[in-house]
N, CA, C and O atoms as a GROMACS GRO file, in nm:
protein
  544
    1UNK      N    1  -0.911  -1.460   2.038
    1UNK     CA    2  -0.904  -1.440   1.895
    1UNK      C    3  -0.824  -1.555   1.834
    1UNK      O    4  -0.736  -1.605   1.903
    2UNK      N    5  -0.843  -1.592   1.735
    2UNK     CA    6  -0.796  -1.762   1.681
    2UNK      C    7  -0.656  -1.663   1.590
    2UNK      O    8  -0.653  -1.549   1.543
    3UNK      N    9  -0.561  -1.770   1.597
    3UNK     CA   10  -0.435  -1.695   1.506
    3UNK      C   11  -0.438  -1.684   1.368
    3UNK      O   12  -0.340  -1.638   1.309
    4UNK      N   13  -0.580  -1.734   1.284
    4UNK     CA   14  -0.569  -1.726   1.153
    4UNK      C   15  -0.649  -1.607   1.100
    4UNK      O   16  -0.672  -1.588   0.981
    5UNK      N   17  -0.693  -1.519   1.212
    5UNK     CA   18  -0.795  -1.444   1.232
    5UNK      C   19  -0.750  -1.304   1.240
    5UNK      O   20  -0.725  -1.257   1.351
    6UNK      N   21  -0.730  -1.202   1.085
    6UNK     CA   22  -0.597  -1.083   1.088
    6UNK      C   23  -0.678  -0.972   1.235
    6UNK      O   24  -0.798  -0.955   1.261
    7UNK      N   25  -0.554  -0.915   1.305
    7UNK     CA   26  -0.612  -0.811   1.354
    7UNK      C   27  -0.580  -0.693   1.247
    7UNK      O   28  -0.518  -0.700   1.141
    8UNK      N   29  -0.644  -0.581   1.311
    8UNK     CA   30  -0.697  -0.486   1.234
    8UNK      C   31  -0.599  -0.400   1.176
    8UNK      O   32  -0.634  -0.299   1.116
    9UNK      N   33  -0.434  -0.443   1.193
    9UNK     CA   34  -0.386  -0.362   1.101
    9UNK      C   35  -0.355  -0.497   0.912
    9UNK      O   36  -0.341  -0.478   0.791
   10UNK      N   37  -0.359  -0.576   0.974
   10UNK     CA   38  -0.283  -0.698   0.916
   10UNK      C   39  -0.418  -0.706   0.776
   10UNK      O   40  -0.532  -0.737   0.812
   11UNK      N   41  -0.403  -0.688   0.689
   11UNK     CA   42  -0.487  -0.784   0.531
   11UNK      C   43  -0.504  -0.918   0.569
   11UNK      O   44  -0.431  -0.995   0.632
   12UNK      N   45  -0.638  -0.934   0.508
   12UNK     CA   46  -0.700  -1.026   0.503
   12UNK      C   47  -0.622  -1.149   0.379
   12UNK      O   48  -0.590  -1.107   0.268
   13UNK      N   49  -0.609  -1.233   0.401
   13UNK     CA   50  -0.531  -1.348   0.261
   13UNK      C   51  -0.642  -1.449   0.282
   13UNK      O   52  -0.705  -1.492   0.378
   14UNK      N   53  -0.636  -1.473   0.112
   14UNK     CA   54  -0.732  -1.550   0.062
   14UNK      C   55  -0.664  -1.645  -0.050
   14UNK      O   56  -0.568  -1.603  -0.113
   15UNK      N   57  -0.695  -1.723  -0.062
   15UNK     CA   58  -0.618  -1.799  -0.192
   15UNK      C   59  -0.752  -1.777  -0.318
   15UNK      O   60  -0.843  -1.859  -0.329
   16UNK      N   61  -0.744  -1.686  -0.381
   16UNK     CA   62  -0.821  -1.648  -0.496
   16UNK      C   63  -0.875  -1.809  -0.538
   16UNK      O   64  -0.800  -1.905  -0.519
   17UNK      N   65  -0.979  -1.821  -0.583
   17UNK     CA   66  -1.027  -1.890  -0.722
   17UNK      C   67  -1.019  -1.859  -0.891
   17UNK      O   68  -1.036  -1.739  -0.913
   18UNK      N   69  -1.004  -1.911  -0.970
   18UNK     CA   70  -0.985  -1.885  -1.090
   18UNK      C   71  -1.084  -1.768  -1.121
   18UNK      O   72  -1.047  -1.686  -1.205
   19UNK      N   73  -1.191  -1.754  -1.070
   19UNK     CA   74  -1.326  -1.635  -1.076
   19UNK      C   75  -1.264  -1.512  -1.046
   19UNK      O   76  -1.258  -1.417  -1.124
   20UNK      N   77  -1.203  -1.516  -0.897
   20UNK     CA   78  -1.134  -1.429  -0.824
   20UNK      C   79  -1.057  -1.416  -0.873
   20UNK      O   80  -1.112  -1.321  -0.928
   21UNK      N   81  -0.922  -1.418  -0.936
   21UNK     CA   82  -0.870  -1.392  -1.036
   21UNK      C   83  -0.837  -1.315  -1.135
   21UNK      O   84  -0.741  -1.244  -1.165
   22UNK      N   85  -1.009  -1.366  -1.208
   22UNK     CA   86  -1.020  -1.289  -1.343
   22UNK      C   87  -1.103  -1.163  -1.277
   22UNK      O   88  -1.106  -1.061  -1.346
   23UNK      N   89  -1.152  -1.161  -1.186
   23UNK     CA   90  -1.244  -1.029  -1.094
   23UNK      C   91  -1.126  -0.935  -1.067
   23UNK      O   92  -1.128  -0.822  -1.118
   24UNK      N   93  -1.028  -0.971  -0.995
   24UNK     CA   94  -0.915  -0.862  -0.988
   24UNK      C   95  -0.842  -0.842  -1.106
   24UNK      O   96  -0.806  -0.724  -1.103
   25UNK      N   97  -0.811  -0.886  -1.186
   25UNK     CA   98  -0.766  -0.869  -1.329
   25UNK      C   99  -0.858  -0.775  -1.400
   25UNK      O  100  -0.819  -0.703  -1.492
   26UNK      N  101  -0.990  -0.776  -1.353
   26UNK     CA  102  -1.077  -0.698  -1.430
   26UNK      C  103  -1.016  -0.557  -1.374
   26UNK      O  104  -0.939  -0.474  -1.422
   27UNK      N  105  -1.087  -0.568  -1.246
   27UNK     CA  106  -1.088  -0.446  -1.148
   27UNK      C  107  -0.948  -0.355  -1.148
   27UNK      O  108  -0.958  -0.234  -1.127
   28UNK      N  109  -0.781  -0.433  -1.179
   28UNK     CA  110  -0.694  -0.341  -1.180
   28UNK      C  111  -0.750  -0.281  -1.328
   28UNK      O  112  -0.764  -0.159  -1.337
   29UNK      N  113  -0.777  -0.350  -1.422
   29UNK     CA  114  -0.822  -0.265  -1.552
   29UNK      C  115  -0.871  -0.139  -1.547
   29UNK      O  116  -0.811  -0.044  -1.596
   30UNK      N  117  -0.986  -0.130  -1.487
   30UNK     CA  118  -1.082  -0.029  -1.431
   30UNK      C  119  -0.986   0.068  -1.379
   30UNK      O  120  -1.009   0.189  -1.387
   31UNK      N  121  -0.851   0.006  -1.312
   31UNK     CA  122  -0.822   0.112  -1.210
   31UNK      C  123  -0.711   0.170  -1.373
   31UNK      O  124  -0.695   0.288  -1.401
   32UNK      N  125  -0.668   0.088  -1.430
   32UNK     CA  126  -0.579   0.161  -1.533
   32UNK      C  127  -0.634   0.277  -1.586
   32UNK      O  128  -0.596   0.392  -1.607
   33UNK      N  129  -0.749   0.203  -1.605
   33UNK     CA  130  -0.823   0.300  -1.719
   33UNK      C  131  -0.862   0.436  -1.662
   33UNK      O  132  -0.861   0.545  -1.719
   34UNK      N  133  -0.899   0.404  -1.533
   34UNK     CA  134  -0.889   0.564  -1.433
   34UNK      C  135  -0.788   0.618  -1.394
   34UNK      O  136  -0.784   0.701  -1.303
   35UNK      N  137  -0.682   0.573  -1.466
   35UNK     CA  138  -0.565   0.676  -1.454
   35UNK      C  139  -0.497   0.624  -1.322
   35UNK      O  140  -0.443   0.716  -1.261
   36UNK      N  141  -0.486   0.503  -1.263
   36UNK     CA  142  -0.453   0.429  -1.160
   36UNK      C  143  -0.340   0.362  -1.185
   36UNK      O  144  -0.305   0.343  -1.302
   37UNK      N  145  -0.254   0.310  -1.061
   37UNK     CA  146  -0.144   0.180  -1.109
   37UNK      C  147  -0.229   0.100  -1.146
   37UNK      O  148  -0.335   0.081  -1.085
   38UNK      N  149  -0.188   0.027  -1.278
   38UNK     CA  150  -0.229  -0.112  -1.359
   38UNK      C  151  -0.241  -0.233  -1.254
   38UNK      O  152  -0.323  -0.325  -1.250
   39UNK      N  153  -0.104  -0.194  -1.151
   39UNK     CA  154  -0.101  -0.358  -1.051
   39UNK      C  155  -0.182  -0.330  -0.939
   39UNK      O  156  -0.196  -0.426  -0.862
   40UNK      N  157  -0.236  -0.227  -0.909
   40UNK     CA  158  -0.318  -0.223  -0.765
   40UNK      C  159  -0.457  -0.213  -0.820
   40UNK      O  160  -0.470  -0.189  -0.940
   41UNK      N  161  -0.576  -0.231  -0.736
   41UNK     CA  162  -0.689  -0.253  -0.743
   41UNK      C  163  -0.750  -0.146  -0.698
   41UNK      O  164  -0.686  -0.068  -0.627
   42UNK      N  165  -0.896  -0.118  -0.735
   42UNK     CA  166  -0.964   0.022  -0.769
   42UNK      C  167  -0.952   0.075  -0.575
   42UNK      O  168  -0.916   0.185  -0.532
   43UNK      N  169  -1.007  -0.084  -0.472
   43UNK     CA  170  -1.032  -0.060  -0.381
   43UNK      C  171  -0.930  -0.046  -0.277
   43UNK      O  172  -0.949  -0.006  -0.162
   44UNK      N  173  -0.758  -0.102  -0.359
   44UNK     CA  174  -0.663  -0.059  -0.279
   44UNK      C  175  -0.625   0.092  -0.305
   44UNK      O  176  -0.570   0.160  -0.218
   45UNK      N  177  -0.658   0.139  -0.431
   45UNK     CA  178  -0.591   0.309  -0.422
   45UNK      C  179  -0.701   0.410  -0.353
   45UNK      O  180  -0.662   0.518  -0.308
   46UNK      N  181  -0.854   0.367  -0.346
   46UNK     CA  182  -0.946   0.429  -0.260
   46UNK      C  183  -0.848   0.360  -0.146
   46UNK      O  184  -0.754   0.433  -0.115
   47UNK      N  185  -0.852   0.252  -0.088
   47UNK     CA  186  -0.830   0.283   0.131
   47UNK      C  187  -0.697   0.334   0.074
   47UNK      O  188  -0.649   0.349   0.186
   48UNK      N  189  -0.589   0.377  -0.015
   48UNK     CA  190  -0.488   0.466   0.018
   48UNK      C  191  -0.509   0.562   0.043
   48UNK      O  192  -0.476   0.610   0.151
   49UNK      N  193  -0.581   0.635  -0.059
   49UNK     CA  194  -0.632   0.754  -0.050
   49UNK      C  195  -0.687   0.807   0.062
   49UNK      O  196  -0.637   0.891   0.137
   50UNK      N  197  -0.822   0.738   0.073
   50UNK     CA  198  -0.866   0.785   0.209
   50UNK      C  199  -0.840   0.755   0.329
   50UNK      O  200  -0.906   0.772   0.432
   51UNK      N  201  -0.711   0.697   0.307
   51UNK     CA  202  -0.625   0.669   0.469
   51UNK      C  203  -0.503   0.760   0.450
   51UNK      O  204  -0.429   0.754   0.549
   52UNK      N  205  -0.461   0.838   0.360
   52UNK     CA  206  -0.352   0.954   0.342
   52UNK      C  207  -0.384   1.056   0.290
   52UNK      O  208  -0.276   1.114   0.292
   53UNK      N  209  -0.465   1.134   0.235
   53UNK     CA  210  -0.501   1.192   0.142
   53UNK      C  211  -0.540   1.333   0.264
   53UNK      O  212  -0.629   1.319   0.348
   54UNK      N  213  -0.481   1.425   0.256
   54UNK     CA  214  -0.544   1.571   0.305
   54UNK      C  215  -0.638   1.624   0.218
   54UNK      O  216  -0.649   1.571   0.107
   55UNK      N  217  -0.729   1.747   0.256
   55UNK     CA  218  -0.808   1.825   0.211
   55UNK      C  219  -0.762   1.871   0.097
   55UNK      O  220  -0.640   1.860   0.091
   56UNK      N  221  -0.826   1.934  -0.024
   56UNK     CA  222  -0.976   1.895   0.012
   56UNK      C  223  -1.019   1.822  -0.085
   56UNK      O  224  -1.130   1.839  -0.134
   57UNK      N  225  -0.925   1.718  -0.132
   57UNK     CA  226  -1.023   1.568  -0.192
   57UNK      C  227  -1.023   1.448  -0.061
   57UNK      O  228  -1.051   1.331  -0.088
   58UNK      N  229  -0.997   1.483   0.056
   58UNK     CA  230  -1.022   1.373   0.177
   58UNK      C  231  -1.183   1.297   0.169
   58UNK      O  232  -1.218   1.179   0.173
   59UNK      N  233  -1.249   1.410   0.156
   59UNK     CA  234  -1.381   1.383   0.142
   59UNK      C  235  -1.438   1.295   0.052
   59UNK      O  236  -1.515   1.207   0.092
   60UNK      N  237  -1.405   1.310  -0.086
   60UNK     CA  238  -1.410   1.296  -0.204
   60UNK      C  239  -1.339   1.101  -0.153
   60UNK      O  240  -1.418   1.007  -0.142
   61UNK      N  241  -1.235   1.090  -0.139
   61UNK     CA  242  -1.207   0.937  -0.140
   61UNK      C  243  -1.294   0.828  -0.003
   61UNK      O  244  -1.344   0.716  -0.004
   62UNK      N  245  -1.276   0.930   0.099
   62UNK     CA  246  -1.352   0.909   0.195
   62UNK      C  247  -1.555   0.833   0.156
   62UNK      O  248  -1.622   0.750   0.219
   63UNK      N  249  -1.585   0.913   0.030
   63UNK     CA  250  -1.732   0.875   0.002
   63UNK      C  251  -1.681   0.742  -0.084
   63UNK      O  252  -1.729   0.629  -0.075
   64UNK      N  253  -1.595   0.775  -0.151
   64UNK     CA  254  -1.574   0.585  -0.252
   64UNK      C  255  -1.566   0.510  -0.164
   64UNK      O  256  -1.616   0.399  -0.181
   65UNK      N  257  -1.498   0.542  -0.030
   65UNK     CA  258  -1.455   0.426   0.041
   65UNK      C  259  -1.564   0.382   0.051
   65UNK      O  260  -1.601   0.279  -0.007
   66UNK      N  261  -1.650   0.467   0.142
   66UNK     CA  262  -1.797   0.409   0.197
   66UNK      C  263  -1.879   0.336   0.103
   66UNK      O  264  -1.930   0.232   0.146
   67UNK      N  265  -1.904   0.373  -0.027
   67UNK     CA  266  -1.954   0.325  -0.136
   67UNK      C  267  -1.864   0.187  -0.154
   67UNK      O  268  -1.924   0.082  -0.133
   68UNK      N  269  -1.776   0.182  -0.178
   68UNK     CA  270  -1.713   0.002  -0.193
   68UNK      C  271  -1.738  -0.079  -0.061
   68UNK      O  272  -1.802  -0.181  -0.037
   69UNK      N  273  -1.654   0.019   0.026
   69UNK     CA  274  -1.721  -0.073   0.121
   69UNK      C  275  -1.805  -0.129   0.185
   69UNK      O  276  -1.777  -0.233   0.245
   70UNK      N  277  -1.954  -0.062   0.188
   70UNK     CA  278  -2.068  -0.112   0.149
   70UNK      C  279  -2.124  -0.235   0.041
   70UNK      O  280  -2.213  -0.319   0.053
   71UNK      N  281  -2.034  -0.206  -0.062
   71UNK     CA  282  -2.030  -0.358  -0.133
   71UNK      C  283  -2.038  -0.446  -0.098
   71UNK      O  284  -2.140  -0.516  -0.101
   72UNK      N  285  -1.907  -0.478  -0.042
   72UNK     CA  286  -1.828  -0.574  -0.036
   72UNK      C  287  -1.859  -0.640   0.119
   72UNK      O  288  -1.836  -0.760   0.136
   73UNK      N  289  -1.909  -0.561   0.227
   73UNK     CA  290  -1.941  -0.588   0.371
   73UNK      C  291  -2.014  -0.759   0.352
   73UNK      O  292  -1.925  -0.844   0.358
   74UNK      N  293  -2.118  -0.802   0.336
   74UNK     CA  294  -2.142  -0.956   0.332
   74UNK      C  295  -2.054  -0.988   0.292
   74UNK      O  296  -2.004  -1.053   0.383
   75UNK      N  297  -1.949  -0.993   0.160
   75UNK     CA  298  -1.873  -1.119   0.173
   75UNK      C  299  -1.707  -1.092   0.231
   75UNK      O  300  -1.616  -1.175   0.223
   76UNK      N  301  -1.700  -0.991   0.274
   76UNK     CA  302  -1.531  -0.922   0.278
   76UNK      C  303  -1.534  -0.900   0.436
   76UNK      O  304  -1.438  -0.938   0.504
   77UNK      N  305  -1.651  -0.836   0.497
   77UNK     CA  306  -1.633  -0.815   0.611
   77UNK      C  307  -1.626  -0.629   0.589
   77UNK      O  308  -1.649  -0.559   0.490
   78UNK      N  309  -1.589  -0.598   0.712
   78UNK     CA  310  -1.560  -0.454   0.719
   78UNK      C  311  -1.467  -0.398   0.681
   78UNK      O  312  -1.374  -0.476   0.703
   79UNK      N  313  -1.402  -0.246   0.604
   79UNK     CA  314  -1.272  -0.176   0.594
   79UNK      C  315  -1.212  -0.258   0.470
   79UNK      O  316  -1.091  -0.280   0.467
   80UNK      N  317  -1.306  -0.311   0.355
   80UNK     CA  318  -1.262  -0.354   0.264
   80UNK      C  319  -1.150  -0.286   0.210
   80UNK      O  320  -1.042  -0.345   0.210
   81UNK      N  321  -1.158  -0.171   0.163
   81UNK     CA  322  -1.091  -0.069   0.098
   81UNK      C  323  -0.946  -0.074   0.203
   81UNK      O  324  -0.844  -0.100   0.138
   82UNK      N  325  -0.931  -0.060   0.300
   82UNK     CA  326  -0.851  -0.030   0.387
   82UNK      C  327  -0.764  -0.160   0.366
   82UNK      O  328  -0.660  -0.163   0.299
   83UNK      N  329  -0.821  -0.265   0.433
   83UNK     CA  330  -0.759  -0.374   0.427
   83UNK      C  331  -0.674  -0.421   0.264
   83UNK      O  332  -0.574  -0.493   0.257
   84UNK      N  333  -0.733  -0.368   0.166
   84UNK     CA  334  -0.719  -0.388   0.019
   84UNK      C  335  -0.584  -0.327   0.027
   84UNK      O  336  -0.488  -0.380  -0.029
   85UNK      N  337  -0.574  -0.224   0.091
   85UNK     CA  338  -0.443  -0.140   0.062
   85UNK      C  339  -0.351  -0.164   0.113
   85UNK      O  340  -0.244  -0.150   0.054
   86UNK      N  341  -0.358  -0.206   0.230
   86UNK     CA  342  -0.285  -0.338   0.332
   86UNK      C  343  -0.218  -0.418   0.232
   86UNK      O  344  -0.103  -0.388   0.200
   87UNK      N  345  -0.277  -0.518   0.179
   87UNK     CA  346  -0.267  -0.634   0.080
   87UNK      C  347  -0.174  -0.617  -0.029
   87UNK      O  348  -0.098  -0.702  -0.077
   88UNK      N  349  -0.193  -0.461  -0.072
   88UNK     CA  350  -0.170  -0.424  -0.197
   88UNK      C  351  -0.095  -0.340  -0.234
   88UNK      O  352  -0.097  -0.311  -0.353
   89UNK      N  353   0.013  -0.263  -0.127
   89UNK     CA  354   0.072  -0.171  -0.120
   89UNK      C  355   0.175  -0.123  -0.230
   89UNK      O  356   0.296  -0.124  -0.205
   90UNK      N  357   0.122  -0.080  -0.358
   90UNK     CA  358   0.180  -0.065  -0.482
   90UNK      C  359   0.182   0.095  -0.454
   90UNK      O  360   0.127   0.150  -0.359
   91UNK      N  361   0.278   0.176  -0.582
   91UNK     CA  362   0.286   0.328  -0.570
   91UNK      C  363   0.176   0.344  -0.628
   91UNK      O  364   0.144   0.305  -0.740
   92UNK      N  365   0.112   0.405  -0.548
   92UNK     CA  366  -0.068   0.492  -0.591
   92UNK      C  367  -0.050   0.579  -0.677
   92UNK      O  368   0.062   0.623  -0.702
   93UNK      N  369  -0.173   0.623  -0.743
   93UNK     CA  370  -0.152   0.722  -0.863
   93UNK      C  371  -0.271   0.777  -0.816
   93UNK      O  372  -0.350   0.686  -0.790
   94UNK      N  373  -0.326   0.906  -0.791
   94UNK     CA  374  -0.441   0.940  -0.769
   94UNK      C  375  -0.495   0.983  -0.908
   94UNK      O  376  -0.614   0.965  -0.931
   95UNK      N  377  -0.415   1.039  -1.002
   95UNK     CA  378  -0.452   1.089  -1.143
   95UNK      C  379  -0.551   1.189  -1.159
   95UNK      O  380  -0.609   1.223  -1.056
   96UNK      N  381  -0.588   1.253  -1.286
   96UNK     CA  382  -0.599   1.405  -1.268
   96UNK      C  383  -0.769   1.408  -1.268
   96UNK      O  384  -0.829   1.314  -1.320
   97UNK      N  385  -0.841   1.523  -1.207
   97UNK     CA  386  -0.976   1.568  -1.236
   97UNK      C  387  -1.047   1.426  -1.358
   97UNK      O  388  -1.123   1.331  -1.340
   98UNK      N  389  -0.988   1.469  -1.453
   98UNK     CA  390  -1.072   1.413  -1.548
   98UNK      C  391  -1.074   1.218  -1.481
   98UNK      O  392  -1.176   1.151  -1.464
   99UNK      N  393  -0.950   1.180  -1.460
   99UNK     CA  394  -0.935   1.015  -1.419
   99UNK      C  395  -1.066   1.014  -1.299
   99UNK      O  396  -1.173   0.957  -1.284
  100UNK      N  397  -0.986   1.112  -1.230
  100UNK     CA  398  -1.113   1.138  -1.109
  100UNK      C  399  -1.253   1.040  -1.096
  100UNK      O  400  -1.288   0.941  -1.032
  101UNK      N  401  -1.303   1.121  -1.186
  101UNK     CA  402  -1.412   1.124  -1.230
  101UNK      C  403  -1.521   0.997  -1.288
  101UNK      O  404  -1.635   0.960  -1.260
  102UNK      N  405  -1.397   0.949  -1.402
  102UNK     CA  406  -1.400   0.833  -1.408
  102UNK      C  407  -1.389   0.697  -1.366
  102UNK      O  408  -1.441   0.591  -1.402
  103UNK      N  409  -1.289   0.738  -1.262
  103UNK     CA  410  -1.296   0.641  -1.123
  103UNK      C  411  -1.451   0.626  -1.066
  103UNK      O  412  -1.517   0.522  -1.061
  104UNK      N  413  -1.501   0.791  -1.011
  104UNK     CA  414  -1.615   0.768  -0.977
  104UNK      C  415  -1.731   0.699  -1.051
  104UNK      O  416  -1.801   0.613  -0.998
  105UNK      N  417  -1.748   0.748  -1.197
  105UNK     CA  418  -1.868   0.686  -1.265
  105UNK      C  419  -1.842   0.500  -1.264
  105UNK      O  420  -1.929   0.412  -1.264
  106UNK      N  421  -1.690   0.485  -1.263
  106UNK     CA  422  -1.712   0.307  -1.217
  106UNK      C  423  -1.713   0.216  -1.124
  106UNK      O  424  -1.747   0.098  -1.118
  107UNK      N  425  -1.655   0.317  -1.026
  107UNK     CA  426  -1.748   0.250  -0.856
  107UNK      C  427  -1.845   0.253  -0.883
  107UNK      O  428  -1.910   0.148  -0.881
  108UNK      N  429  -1.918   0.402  -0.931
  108UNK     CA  430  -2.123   0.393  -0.881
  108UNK      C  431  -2.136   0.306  -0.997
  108UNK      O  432  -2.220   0.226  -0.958
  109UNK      N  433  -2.103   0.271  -1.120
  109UNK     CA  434  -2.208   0.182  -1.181
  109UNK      C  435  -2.173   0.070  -1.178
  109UNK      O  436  -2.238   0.015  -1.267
  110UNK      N  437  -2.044  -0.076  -1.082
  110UNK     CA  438  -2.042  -0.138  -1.064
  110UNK      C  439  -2.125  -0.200  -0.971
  110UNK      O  440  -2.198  -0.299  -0.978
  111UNK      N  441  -2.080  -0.068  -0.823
  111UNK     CA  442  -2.087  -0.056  -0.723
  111UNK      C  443  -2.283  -0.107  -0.710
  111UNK      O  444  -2.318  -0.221  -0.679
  112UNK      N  445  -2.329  -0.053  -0.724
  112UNK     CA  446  -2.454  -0.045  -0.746
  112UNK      C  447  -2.519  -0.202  -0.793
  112UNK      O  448  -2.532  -0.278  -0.697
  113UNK      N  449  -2.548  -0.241  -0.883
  113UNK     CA  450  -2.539  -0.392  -0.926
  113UNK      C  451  -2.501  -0.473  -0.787
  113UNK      O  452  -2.576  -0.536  -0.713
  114UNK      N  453  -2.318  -0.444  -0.774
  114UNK     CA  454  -2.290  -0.549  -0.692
  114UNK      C  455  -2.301  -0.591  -0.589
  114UNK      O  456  -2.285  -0.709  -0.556
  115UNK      N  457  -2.343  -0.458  -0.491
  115UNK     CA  458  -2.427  -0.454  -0.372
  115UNK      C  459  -2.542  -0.581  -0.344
  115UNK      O  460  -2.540  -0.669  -0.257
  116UNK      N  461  -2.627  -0.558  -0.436
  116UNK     CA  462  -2.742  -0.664  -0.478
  116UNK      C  463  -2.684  -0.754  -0.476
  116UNK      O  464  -2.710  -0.814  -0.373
  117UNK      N  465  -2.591  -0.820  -0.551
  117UNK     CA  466  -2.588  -0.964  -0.569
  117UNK      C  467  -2.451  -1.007  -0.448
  117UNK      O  468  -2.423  -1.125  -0.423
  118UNK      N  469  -2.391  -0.909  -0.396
  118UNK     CA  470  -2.322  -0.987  -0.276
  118UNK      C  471  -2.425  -1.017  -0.180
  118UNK      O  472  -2.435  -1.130  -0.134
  119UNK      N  473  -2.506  -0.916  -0.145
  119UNK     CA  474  -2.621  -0.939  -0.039
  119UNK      C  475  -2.660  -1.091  -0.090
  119UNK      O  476  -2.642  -1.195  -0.026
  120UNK      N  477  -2.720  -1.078  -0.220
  120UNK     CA  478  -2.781  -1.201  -0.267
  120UNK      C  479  -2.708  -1.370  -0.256
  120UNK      O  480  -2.762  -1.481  -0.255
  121UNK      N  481  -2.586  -1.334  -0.251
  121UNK     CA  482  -2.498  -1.428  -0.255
  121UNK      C  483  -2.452  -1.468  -0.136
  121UNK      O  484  -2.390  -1.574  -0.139
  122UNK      N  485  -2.463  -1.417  -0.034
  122UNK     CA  486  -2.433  -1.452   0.094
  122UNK      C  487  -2.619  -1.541   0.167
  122UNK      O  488  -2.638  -1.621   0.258
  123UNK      N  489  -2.716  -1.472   0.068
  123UNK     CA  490  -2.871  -1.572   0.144
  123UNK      C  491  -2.852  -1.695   0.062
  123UNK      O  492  -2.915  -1.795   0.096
  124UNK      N  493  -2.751  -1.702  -0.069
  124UNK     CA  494  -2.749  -1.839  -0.112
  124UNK      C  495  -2.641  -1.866  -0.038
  124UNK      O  496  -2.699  -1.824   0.062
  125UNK      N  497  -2.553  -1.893  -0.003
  125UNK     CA  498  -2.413  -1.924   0.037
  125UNK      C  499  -2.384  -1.861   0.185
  125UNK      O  500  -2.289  -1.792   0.222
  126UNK      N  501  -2.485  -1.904   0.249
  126UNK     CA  502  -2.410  -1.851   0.375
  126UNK      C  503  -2.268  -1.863   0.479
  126UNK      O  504  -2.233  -1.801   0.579
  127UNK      N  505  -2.207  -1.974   0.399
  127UNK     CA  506  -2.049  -2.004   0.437
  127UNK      C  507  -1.952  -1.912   0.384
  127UNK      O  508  -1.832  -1.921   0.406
  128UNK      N  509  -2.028  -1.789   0.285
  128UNK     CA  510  -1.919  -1.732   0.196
  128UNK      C  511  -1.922  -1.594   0.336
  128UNK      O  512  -1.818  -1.532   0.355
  129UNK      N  513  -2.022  -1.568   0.404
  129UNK     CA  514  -2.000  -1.456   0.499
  129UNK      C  515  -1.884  -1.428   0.598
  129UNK      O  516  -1.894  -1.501   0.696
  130UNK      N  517  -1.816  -1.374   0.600
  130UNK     CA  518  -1.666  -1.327   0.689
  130UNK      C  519  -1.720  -1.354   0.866
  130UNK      O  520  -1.818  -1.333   0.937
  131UNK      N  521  -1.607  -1.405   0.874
  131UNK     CA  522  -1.613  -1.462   1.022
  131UNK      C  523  -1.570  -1.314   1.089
  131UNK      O  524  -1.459  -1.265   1.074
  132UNK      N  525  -1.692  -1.246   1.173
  132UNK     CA  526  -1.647  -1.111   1.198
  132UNK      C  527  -1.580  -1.056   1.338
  132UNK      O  528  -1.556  -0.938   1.367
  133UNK      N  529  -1.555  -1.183   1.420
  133UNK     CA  530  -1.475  -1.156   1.545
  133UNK      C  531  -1.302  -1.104   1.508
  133UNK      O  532  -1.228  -1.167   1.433
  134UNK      N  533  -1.280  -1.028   1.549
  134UNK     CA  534  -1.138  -0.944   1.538
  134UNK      C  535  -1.137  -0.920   1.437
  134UNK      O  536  -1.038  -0.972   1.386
  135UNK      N  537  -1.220  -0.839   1.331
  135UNK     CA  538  -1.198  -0.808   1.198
  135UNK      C  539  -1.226  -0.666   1.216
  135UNK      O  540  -1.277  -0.606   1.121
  136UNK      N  541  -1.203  -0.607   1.314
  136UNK     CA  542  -1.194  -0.421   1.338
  136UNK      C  543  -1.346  -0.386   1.274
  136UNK      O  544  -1.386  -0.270   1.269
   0.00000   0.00000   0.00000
């Protein structure tokens, strides 16, 4: 395994681009607006959640995970969500029914779109795909 290469408890580090950036700047928004910490990201309070979270919303964070992380798999690699929370370890807010909810309707209608165009973006850019030896 090469040493720049995280094992599987360790976050992934990236030196953002100005794009990347304004993408997580968006995305903590999203997470404000769902009743989330402002400084953590939608996909670090999902892998909190569904890496701490007992019954019976386990399930419930457990399906976002799968849903982001499905996203994000071409260009992030595996355990996006997980690793995010790694990275990002701010005090989580799970927030009430109603935030809930709204969390969910903006995973599925990001989520959805972005699937497509990471896939798409990795047959143009095949250097952007995660080097997947020791990435759990």
């Amino acid at each position: 395994m090469a040493p720049d290469v995280p094992g599987p408890e360790e976050p992934r580090s990236r030196n953002p681009s100005w794009i990347g950036g304004v993408l997580v700047a968006i995305d903590q928004l999203g997470n404000a607006i769902a009743g989330g910490n402002p400084d953590a990201t939608i996909s670090a309070r999902v892998g909190y959640f569904a890496s701490h979270h007992k019954r019976p919303l386990w399930p419930y964070w457990r399906l976002l995970e799968r849903v982001i992380d499905f996203t994000f798999l071409p260009i992030d690699g595996p355990r996006h969500c997980y690793f995010a929370y790694l990275k990002d370890r701010q005090e989580m807010r799970e927030g009430s029914d109603l935030m809930r909810l709204v969390l969910s309707l903006l995973i599925i209608v990001t989520c959805i779109p972005l699937s497509a165009i990471t896939r798409l973006y990795v047959l143009v850019f095949p250097r952007a795909k995660p080097d997947r030896e020791g990435r759990g």
